[in-house]
N, CA, C and O of each residue as an XYZ file, in Angstrom:
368
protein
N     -11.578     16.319    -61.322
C     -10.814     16.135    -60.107
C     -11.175     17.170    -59.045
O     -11.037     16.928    -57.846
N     -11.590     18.201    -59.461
C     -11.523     18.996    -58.288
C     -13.087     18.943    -57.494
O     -13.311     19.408    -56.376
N     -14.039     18.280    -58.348
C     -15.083     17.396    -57.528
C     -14.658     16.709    -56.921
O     -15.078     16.945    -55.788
N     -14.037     15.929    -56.908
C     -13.674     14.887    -55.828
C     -12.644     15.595    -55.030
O     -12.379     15.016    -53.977
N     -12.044     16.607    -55.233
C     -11.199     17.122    -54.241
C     -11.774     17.572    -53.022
O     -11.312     17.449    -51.888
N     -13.465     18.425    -53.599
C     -13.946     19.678    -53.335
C     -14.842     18.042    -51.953
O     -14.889     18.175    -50.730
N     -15.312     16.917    -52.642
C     -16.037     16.040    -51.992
C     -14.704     15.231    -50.407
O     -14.799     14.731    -49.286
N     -13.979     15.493    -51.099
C     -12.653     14.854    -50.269
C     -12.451     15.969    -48.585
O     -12.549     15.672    -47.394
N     -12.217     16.957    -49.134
C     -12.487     17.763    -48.475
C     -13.606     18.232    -47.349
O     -13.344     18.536    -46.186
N     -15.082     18.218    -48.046
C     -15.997     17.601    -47.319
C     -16.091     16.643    -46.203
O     -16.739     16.808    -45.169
N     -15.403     15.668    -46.512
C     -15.085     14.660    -45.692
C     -14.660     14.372    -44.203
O     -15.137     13.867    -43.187
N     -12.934     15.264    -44.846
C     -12.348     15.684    -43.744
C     -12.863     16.451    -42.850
O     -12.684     16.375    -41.634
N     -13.678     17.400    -43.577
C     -14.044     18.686    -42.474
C     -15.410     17.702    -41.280
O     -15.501     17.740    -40.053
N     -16.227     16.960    -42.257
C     -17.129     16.124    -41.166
C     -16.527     15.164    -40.562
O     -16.809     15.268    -39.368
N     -15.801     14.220    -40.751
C     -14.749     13.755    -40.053
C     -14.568     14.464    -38.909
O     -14.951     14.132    -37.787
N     -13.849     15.657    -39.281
C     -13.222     16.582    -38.062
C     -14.090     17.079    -37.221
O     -13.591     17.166    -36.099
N     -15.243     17.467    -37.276
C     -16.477     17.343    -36.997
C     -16.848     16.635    -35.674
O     -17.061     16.898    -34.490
N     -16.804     15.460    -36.639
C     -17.424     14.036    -35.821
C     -16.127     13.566    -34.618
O     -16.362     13.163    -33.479
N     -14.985     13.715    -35.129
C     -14.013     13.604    -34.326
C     -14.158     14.801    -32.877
O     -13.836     14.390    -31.762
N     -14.539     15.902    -33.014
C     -14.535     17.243    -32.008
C     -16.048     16.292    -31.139
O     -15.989     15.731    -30.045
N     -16.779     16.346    -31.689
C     -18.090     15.877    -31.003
C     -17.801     14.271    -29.902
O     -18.354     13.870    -28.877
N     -16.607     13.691    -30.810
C     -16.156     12.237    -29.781
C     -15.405     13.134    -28.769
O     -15.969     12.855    -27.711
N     -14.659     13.854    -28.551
C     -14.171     14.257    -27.743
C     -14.575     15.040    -26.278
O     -14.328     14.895    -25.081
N     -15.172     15.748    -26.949
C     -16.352     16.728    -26.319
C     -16.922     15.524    -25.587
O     -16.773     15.721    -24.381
N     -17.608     14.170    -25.858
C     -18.635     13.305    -25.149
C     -17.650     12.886    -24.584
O     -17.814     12.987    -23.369
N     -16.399     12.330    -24.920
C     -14.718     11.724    -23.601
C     -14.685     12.814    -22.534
O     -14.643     12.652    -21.315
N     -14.712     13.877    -23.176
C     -14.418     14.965    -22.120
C     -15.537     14.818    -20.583
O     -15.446     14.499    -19.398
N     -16.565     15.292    -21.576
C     -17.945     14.859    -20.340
C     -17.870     14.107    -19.846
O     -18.051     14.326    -18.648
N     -17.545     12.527    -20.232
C     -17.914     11.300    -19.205
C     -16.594     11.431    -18.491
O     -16.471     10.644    -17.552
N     -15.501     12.300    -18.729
C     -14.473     12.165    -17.691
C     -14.537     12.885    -16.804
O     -13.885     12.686    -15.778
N     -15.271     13.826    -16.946
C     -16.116     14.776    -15.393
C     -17.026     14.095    -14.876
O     -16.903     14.079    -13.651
N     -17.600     13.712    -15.120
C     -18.633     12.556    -14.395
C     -18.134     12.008    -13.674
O     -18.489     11.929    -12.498
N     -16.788     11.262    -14.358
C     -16.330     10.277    -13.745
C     -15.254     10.710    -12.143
O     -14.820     10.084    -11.177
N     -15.220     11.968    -12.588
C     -14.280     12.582    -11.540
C     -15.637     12.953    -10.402
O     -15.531     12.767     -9.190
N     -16.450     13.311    -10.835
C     -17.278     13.864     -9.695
C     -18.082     12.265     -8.966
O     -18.392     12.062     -7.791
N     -18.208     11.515     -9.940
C     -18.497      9.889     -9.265
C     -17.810      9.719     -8.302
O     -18.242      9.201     -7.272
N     -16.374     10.204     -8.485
C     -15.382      9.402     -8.162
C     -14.925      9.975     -6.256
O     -14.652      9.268     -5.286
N     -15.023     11.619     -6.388
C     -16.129     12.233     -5.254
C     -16.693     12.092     -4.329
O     -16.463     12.383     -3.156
N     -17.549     11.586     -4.862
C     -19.093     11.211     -4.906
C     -18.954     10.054     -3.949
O     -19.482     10.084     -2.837
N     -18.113      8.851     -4.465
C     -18.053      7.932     -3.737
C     -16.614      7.878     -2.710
O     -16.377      6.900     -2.002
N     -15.845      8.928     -2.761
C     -15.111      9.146     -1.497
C     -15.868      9.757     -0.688
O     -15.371      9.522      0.413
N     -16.539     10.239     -0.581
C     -17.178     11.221      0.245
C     -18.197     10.151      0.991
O     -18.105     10.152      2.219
N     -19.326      9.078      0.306
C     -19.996      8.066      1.058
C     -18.857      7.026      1.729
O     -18.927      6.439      2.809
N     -18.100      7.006      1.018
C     -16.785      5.423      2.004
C     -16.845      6.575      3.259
O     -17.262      6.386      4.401
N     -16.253      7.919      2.633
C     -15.818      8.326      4.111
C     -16.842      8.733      5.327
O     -16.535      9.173      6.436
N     -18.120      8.466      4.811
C     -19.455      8.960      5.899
C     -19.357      7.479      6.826
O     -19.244      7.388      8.049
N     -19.440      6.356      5.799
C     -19.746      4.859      6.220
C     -18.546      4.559      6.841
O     -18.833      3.922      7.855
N     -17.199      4.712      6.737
C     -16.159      4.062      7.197
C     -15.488      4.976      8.488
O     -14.713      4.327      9.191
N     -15.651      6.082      8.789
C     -14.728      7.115      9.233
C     -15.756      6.873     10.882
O     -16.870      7.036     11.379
N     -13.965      6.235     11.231
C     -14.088      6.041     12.911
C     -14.620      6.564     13.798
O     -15.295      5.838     14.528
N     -14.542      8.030     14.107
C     -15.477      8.494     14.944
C     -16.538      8.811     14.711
O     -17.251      9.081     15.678
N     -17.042      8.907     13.502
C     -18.176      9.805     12.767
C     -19.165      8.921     12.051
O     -20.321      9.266     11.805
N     -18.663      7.822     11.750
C     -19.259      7.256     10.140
C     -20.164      6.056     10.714
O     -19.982      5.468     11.780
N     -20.835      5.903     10.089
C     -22.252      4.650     10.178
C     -21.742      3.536     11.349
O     -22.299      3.477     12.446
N     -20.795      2.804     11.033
C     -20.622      1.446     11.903
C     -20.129      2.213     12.995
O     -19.958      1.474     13.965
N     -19.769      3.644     13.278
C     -19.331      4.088     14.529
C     -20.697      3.988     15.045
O     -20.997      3.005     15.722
N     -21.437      4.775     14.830
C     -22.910      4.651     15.197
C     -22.892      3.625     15.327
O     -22.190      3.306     16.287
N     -23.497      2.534     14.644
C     -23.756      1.691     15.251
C     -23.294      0.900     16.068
O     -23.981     -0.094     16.306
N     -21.825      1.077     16.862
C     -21.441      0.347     17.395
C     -21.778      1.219     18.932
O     -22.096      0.597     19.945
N     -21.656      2.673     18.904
C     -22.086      3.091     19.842
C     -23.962      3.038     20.721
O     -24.355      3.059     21.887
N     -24.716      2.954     19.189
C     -25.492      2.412     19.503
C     -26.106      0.958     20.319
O     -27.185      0.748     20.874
N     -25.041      0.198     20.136
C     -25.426     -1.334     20.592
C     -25.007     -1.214     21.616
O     -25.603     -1.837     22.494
N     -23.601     -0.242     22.101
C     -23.082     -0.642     23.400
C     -24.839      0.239     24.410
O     -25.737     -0.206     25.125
N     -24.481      1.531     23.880
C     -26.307      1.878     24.788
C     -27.229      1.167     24.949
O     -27.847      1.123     26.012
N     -27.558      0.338     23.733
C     -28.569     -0.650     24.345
C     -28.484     -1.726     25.158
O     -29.413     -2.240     25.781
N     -27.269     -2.077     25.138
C     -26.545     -3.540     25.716
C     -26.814     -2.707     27.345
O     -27.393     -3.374     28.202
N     -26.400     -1.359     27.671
C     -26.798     -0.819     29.041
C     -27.718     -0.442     29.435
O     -27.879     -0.105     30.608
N     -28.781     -0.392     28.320
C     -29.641      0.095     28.856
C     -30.553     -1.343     29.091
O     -31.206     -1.464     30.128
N     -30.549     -1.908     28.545
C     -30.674     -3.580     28.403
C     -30.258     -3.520     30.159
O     -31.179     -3.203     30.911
N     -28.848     -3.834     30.793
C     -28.476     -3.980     31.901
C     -29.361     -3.023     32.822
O     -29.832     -3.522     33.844
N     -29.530     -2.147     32.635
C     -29.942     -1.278     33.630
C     -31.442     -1.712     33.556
O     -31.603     -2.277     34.637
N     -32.558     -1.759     32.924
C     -33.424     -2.458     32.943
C     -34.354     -3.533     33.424
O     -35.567     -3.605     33.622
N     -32.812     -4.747     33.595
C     -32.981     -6.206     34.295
C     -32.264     -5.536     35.945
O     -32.539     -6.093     37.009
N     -31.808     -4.918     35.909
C     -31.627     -4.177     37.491
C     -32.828     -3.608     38.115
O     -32.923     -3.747     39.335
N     -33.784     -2.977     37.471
C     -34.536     -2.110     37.962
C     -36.004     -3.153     38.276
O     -36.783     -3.192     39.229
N     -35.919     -3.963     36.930
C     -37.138     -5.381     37.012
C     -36.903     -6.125     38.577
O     -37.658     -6.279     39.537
N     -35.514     -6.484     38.326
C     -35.268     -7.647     39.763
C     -35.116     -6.957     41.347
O     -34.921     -7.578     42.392
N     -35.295     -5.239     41.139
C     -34.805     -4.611     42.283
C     -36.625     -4.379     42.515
O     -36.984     -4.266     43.687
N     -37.753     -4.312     41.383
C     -38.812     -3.956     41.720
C     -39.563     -4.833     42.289
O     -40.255     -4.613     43.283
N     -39.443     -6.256     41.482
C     -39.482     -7.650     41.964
C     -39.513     -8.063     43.908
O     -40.434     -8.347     44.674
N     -38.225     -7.924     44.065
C     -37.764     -7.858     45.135
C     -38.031     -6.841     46.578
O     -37.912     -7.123     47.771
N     -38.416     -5.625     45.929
C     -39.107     -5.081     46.863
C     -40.600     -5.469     47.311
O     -41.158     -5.358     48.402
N     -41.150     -6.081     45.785
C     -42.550     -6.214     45.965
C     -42.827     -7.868     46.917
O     -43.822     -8.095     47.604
N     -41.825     -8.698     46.729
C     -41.616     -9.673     47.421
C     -41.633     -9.158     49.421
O     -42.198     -9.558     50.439
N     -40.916     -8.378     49.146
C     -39.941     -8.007     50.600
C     -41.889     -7.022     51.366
O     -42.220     -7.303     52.518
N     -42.413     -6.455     50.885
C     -43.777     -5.891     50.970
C     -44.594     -6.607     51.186
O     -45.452     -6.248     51.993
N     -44.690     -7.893     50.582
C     -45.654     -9.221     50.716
C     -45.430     -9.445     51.747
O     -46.338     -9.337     52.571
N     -44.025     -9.888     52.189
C     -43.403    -10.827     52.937
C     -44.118    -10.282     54.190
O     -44.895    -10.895     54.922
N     -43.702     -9.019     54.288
C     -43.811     -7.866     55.751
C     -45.284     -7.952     56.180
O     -45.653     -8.077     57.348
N     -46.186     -7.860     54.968
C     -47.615     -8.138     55.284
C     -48.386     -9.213     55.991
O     -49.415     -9.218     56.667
N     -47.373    -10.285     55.528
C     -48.159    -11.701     55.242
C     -47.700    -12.158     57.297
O     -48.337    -12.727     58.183
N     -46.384    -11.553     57.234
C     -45.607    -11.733     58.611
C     -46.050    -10.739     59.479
O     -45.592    -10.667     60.619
């Protein structure tokens, strides 16, 4: 009996073992999971955050181009028009 006590024993202690080592790996993936977790507040808040974050850009971006776009077709039809108004003066 006290072989099998002495083997019983054994057991428990690797058991206990193997049990510390599951924990230890729960433990880790629950820091991970906290720093993921971080990780991905920190990108929502780059991409989403109103004055600062991606679609702000880009929305400020489109309105600049949308003016600079305008200012553009102003400067075409004002160059246009002079070069017309230059012809005209010549030709007359």
């Amino acid at each position: 009996m006290s072989e099998t006590d002495n083997e019983i024993k054994f057991d428990i202690v690797e058991l206990n073992h193997k049990l510390t080592r599951l924990m230890d790996g729960i433990d880790t993936v629950k820091e991970k999971q906290d720093l993921m977790a971080d990780d991905i507040s920190k990108i929502k808040e780059a991409v989403y955050d109103p004055d600062q974050g991606i679609y702000a850009r880009l929305r400020e971006l489109e309105s600049w181009k949308k003016s600079q776009s305008r200012f553009m077709w102003i400067m075409l039809t004002s160059a246009v028009g002079l070069l017309a108004a230059a012809a005209l003066s010549h030709i007359v």
